[in-house]
C-alpha positions as CSV (number, residue, x, y, z in Angstrom):
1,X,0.0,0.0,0.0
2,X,1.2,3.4,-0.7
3,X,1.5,5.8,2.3
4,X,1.7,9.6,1.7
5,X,3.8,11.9,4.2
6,X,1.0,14.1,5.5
7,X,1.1,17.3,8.4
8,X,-1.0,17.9,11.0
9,X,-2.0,21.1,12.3
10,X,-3.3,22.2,15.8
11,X,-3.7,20.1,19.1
12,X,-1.2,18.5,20.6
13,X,0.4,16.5,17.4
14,X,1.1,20.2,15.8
15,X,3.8,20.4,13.3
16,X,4.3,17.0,13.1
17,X,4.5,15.1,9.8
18,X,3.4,11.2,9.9
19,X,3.0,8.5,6.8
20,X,-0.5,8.0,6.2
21,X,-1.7,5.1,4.4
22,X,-3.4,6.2,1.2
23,X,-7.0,4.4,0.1
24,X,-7.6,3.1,-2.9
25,X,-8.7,7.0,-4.6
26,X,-5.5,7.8,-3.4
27,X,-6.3,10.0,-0.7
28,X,-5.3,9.9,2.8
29,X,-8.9,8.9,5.3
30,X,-11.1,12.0,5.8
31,X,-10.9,11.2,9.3
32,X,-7.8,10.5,11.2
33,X,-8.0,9.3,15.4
34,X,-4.8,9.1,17.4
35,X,-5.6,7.2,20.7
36,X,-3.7,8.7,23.8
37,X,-2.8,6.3,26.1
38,X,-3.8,7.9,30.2
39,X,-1.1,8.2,32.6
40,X,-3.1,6.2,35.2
41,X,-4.1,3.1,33.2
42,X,-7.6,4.3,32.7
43,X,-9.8,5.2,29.6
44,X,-7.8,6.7,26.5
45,X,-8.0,10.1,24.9
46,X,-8.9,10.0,21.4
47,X,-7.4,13.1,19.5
48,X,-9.5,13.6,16.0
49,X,-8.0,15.3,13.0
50,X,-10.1,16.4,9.7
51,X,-8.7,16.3,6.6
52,X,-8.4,19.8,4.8
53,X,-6.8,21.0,1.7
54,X,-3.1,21.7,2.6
55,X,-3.2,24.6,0.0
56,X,-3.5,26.2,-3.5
57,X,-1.4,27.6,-6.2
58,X,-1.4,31.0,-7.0
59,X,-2.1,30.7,-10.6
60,X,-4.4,27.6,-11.5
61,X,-5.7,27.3,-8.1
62,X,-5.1,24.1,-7.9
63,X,-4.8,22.1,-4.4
64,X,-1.1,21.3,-3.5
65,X,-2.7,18.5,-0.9
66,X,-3.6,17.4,2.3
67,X,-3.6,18.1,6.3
68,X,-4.6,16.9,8.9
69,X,-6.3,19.7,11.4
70,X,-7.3,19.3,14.8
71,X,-10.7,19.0,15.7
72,X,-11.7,19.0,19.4
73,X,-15.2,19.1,19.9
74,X,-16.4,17.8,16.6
75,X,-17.6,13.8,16.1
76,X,-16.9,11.2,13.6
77,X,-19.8,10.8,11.4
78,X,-21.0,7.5,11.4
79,X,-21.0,5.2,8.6
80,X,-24.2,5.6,6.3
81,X,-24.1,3.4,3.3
82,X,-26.3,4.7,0.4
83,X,-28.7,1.9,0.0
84,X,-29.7,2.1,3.6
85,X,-33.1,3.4,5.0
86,X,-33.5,6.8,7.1
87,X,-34.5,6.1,10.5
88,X,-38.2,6.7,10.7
89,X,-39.4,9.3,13.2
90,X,-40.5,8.6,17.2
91,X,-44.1,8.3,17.1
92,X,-45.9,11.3,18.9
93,X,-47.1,10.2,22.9
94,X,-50.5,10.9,23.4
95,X,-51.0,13.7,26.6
96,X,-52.0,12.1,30.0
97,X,-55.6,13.0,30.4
């Protein structure tokens, strides 16, 4: 598999460049998680990067590639395949009379 020397930007991996494994479009994973091991053997931090554009050129505008920046407080997005079914809405409680 071909990996991809990619840079991440923000949090605590800041500055830092790190071989990514490419997929088969040839573009690093929109998401990328770093597990954290805790200090006192409990629960690990998980540290989620986005994938952005890493840049353009001036003149075609073209993007010169990826990074990886730091996203604290957002979530993964689950996985939604296209041939599944939306959830159907709760249906409405009646009032207590």
């Amino acid at each position: 598999m071909r990996s991809q020397p990619t840079s991440f930007e923000g949090g605590p991996m800041d500055g830092r460049t790190l071989p990514i494994l490419l997929g088969p479009t040839g573009h690093p994973p929109k998401w990328y998680e770093i597990p954290v091991p805790a200090a006192d053997g409990g629960a690990p931090t998980v540290l989620l990067y986005e994938r952005v554009p890493a840049g353009y050129t001036k003149r075609l505008h073209l993007q010169k590639g990826w990074k990886y920046a730091y996203a604290p407080d957002a979530r993964m997005p689950k996985l939604r395949w296209p041939w599944t079914k939306p959830t159907p809405p709760a249906p409405p409680v009646p009032p207590a009379a």
